[in-house]
C-alpha positions as CSV (number, residue, x, y, z in Angstrom):
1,X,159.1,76.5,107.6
2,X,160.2,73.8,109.8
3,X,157.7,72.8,112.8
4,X,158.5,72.3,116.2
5,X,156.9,69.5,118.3
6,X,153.2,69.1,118.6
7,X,151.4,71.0,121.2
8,X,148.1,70.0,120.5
9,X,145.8,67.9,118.1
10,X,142.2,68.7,117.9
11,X,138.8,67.9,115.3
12,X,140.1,70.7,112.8
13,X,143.7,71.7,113.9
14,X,147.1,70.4,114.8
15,X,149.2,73.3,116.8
16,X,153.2,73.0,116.6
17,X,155.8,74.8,117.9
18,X,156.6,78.0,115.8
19,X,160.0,79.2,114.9
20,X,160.2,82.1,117.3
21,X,158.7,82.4,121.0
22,X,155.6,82.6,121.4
23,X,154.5,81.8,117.9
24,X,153.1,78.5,116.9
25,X,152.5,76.7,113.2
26,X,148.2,76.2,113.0
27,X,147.6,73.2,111.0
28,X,144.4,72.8,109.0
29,X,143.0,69.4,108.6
30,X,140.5,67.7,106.1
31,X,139.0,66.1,108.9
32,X,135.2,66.1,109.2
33,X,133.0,65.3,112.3
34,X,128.9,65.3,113.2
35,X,126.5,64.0,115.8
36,X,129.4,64.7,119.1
37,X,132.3,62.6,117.0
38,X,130.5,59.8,116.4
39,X,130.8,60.1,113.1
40,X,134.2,61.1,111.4
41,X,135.3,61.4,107.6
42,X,137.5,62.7,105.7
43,X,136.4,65.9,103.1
44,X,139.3,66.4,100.6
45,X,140.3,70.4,100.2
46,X,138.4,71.2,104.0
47,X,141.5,72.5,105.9
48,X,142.6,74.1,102.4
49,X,139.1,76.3,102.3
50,X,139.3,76.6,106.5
51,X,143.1,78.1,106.3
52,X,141.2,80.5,103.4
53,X,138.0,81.6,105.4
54,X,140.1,81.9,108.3
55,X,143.0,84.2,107.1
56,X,140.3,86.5,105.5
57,X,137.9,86.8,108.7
58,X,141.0,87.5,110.8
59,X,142.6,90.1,108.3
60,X,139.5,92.1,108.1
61,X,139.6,91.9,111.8
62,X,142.7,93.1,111.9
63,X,141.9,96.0,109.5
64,X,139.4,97.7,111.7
65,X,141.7,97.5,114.7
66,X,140.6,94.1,116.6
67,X,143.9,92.4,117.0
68,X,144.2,88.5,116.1
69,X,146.5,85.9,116.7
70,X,147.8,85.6,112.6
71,X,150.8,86.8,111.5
72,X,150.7,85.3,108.5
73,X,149.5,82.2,106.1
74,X,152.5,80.2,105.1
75,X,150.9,77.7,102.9
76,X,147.9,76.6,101.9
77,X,146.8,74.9,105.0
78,X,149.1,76.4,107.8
79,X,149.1,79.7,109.4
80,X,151.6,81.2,111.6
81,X,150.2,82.8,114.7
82,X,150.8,84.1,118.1
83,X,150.5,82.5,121.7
């Protein structure tokens, strides 16, 4: 799926512009941070297993009726969500 420009760019996550209105592409990033940012690294696989723990929290979620922003994982570190 083909992003869109960046919105935004934090610790964990890069937002881009989705495909459609009002959807945007969540990037997962193997970025690591402790003590307020003052120490960064980089952990191999994190925004792999974030994308993972994510998608399952907000599916259950959405099984019991609290609505999320997901609409769906496209890969293994991007998720396509709502605004």
């Amino acid at each position: 799926m083909n992003k869109g420009k960046k919105l935004y760019e934090g610790k964990a996550k890069i937002l881009y512009e989705g495909p459609e209105k009002g959807t945007a592409i969540q990037h997962f990033k193997d970025d690591a941070t402790a003590f307020n940012n003052l120490k960064k690294s980089t952990v191999e696989g994190k925004g792999v297993l974030n994308n993972r723990i994510s998608e399952h929290i907000l599916n259950n979620l959405n099984q019991i009726g609290i609505k999320t922003h997901l609409i769906k994982r496209l890969n293994m570190r991007e998720q396509l969500i709502k605004l």
